[in-house]
N, CA, C and O of each residue as an XYZ file, in Angstrom:
368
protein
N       0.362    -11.323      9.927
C       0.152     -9.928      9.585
C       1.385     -9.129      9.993
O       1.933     -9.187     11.094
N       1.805     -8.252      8.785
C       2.923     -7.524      9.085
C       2.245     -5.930      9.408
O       1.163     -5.641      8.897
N       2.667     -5.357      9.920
C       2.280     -3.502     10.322
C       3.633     -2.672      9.351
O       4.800     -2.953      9.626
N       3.373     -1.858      8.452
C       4.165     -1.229      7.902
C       5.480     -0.028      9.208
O       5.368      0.718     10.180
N       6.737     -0.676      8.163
C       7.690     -0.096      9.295
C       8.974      0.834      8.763
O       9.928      1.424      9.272
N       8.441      0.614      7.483
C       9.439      1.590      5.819
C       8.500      2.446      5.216
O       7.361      2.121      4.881
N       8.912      3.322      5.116
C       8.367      4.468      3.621
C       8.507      3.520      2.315
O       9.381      2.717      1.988
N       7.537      3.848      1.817
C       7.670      2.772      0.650
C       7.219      1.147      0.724
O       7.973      0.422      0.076
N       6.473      0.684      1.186
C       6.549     -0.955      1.643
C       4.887     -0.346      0.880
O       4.464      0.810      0.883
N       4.241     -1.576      0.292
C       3.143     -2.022     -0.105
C       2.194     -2.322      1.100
O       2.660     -2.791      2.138
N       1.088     -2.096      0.985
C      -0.205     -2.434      1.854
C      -1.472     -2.553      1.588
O      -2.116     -1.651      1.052
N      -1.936     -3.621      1.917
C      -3.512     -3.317      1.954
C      -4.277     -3.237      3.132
O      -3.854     -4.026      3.977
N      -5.259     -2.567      3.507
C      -6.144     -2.059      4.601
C      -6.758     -2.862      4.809
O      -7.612     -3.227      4.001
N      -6.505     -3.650      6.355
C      -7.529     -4.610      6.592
C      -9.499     -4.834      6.676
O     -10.395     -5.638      6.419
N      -9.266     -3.612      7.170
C     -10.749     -3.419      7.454
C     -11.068     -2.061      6.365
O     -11.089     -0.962      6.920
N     -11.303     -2.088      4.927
C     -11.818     -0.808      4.366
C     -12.962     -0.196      4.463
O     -13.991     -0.861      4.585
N     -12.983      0.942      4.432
C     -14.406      1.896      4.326
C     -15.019      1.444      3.294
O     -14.580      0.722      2.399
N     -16.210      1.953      3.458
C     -17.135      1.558      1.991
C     -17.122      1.923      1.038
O     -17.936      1.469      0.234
N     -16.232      2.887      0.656
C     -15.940      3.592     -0.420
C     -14.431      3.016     -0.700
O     -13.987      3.506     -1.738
N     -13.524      2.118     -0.066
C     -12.535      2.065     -0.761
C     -12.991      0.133     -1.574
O     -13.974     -0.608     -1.566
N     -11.470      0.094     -2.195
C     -11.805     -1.080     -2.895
C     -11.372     -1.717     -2.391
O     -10.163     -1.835     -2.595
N     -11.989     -2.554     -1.416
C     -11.147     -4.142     -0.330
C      -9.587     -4.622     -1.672
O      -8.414     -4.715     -1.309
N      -9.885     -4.755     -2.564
C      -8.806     -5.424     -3.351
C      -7.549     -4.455     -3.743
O      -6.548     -4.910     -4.296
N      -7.700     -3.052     -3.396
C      -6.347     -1.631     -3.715
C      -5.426     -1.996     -2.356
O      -5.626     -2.434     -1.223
N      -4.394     -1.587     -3.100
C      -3.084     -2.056     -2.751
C      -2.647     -0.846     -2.399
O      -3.207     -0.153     -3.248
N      -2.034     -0.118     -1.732
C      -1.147      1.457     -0.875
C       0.142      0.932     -0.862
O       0.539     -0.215     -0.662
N       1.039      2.528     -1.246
C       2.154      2.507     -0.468
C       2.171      3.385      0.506
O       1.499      4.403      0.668
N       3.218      2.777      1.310
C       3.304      3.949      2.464
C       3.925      5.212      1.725
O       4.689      5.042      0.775
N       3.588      6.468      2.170
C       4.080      7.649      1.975
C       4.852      8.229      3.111
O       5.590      9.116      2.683
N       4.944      8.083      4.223
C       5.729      8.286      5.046
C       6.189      7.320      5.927
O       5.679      6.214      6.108
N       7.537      7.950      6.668
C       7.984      7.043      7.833
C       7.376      6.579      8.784
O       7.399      7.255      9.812
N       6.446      4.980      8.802
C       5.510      5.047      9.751
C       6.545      4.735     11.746
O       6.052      4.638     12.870
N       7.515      4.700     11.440
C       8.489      3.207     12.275
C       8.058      4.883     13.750
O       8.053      4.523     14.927
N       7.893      5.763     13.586
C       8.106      6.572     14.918
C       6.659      6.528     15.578
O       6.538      6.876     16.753
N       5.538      6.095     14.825
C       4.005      5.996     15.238
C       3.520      4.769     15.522
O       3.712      3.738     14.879
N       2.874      4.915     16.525
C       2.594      3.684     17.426
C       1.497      3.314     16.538
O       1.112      4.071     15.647
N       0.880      1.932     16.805
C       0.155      1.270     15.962
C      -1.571      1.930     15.898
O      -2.337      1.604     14.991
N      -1.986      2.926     17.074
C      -3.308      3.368     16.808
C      -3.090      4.929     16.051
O      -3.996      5.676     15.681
N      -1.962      5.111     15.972
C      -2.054      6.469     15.232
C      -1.882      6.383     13.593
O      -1.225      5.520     13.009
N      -2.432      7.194     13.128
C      -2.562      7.323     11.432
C      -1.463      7.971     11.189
O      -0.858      8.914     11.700
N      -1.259      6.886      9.814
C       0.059      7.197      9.055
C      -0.700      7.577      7.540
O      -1.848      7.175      7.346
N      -0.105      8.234      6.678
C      -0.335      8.360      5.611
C       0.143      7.643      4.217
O       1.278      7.839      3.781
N      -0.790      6.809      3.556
C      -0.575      6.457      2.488
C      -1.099      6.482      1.315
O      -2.234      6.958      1.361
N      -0.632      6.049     -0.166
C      -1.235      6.419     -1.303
C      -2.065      5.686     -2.034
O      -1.836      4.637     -1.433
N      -3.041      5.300     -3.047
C      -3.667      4.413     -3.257
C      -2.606      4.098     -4.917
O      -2.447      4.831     -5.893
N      -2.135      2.879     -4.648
C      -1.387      2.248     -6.076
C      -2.039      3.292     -7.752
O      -1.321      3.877     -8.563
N      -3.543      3.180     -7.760
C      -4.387      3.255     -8.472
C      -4.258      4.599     -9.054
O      -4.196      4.899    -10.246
N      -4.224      5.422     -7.934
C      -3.907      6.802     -8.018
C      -2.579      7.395     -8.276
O      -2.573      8.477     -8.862
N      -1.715      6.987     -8.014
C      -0.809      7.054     -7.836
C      -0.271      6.676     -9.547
O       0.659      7.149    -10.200
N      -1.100      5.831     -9.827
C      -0.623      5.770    -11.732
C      -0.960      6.554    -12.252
O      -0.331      6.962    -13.228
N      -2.125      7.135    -11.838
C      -3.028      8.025    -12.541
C      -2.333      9.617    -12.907
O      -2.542     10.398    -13.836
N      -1.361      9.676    -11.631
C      -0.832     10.872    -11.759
C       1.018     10.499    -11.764
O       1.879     10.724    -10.913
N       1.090      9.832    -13.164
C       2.385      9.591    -13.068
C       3.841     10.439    -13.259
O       4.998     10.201    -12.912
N       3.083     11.726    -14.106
C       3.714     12.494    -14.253
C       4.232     13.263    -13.423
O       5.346     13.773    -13.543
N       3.053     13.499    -12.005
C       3.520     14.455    -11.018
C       2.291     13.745    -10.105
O       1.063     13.797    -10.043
N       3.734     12.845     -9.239
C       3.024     11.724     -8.378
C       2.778     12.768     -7.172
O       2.516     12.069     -6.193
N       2.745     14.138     -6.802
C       2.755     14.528     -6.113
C       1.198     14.828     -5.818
O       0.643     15.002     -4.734
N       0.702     14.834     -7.042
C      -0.286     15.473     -6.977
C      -1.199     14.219     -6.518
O      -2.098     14.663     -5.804
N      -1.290     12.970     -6.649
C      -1.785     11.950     -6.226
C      -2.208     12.180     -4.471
O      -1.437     12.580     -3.598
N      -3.506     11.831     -4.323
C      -4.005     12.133     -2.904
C      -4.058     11.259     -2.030
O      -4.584     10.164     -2.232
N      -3.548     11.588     -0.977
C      -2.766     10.602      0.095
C      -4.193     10.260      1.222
O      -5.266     10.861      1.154
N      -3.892      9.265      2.123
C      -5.268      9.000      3.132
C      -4.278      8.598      4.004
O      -3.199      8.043      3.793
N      -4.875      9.007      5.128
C      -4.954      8.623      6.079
C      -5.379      7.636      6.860
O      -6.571      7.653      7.165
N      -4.252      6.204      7.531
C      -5.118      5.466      7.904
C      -4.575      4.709      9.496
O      -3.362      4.682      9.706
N      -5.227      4.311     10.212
C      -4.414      3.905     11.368
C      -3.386      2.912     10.887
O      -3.664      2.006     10.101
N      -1.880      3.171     11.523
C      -1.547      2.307     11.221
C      -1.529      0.587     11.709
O      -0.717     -0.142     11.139
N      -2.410      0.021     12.727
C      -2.546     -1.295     12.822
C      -3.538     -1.753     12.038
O      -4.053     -2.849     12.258
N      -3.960     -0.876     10.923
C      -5.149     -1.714     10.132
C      -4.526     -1.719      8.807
O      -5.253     -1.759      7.815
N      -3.367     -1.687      8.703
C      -2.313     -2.053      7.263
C      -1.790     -3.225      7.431
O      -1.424     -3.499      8.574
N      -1.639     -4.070      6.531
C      -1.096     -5.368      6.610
C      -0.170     -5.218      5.032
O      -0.556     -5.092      3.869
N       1.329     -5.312      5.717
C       1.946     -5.237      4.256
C       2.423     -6.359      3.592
O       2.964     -7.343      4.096
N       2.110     -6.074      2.074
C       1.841     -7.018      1.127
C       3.368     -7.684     -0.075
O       3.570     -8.598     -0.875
N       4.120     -6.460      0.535
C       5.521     -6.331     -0.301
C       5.987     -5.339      0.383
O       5.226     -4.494      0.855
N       7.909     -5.269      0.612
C       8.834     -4.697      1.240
C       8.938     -3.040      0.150
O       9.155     -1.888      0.525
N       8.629     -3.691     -1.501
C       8.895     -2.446     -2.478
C       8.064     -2.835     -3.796
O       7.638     -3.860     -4.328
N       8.068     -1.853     -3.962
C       7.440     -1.284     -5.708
C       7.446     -2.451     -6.100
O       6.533     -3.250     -6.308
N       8.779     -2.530     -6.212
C       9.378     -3.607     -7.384
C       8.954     -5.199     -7.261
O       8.401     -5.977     -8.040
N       9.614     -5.352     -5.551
C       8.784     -7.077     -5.121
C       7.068     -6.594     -5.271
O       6.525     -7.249     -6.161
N       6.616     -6.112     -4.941
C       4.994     -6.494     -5.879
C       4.673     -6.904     -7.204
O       4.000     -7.820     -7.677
N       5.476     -5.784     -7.756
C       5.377     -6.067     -9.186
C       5.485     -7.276     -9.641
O       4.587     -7.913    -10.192
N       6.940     -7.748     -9.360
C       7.714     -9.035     -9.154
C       6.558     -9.932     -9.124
O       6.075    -10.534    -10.084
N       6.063     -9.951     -7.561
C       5.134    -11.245     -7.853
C       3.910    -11.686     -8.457
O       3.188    -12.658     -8.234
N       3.825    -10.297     -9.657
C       2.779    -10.894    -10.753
C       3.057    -11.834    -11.519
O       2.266    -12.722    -11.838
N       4.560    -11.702    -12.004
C       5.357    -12.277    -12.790
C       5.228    -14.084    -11.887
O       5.240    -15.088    -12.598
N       5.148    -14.172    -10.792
C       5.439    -15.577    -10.044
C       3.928    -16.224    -10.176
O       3.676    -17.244    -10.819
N       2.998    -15.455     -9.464
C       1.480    -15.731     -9.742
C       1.373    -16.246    -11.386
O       1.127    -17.407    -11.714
N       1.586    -15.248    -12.220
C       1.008    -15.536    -13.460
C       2.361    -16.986    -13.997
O       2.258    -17.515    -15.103
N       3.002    -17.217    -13.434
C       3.951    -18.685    -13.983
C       3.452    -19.961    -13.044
O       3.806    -21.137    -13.122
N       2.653    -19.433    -12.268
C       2.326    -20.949    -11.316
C       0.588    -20.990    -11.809
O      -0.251    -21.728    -11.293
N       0.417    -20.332    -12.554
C      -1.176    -20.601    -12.715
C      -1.159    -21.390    -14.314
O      -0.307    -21.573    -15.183
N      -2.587    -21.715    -14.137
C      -2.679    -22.333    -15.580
C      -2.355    -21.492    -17.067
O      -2.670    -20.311    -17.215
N      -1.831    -22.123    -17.887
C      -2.025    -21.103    -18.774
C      -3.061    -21.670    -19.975
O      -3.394    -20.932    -20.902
């Protein structure tokens, strides 16, 4: 398990509320590297975050401790990336 330590790095929430989707993916929205691991950092939900692509601003951010993030990719892009690897090692 990695703890997010970049703005921008991919995550998913180890332990989710009942209202989120165990399987949504976050980026970090802020610099978590100055907050110790029981304090909440803020991040975005992937999902949402498409939704409002035009004005990602408007996309609504959560709050979550940060030792219950486990990151999943360094950037945007390596996530993306490893759909492309998943979907070439699976059956077709």
């Amino acid at each position: 398990m990695q703890t997010p330590t970049l703005p921008g790095q991919i995550c998913e929430i180890l332990t989710p509320m009942d209202d989120e989707n165990p399987s949504d993916v976050y980026i970090v929205a802020e610099d978590p590297s100055p907050f110790d691991l029981d304090d909440e950092i803020y991040i975005v939900n992937l999902r949402e975050l498409q939704k409002n692509l035009n004005n990602p601003s408007e996309a609504s951010q959560i709050a979550v401790q940060k030792s219950d993030l486990n990151v999943v990719a360094e950037t945007l892009e390596e996530y993306i990336g490893s759909w492309n690897i998943t979907k070439q090692e699976g059956p077709f």
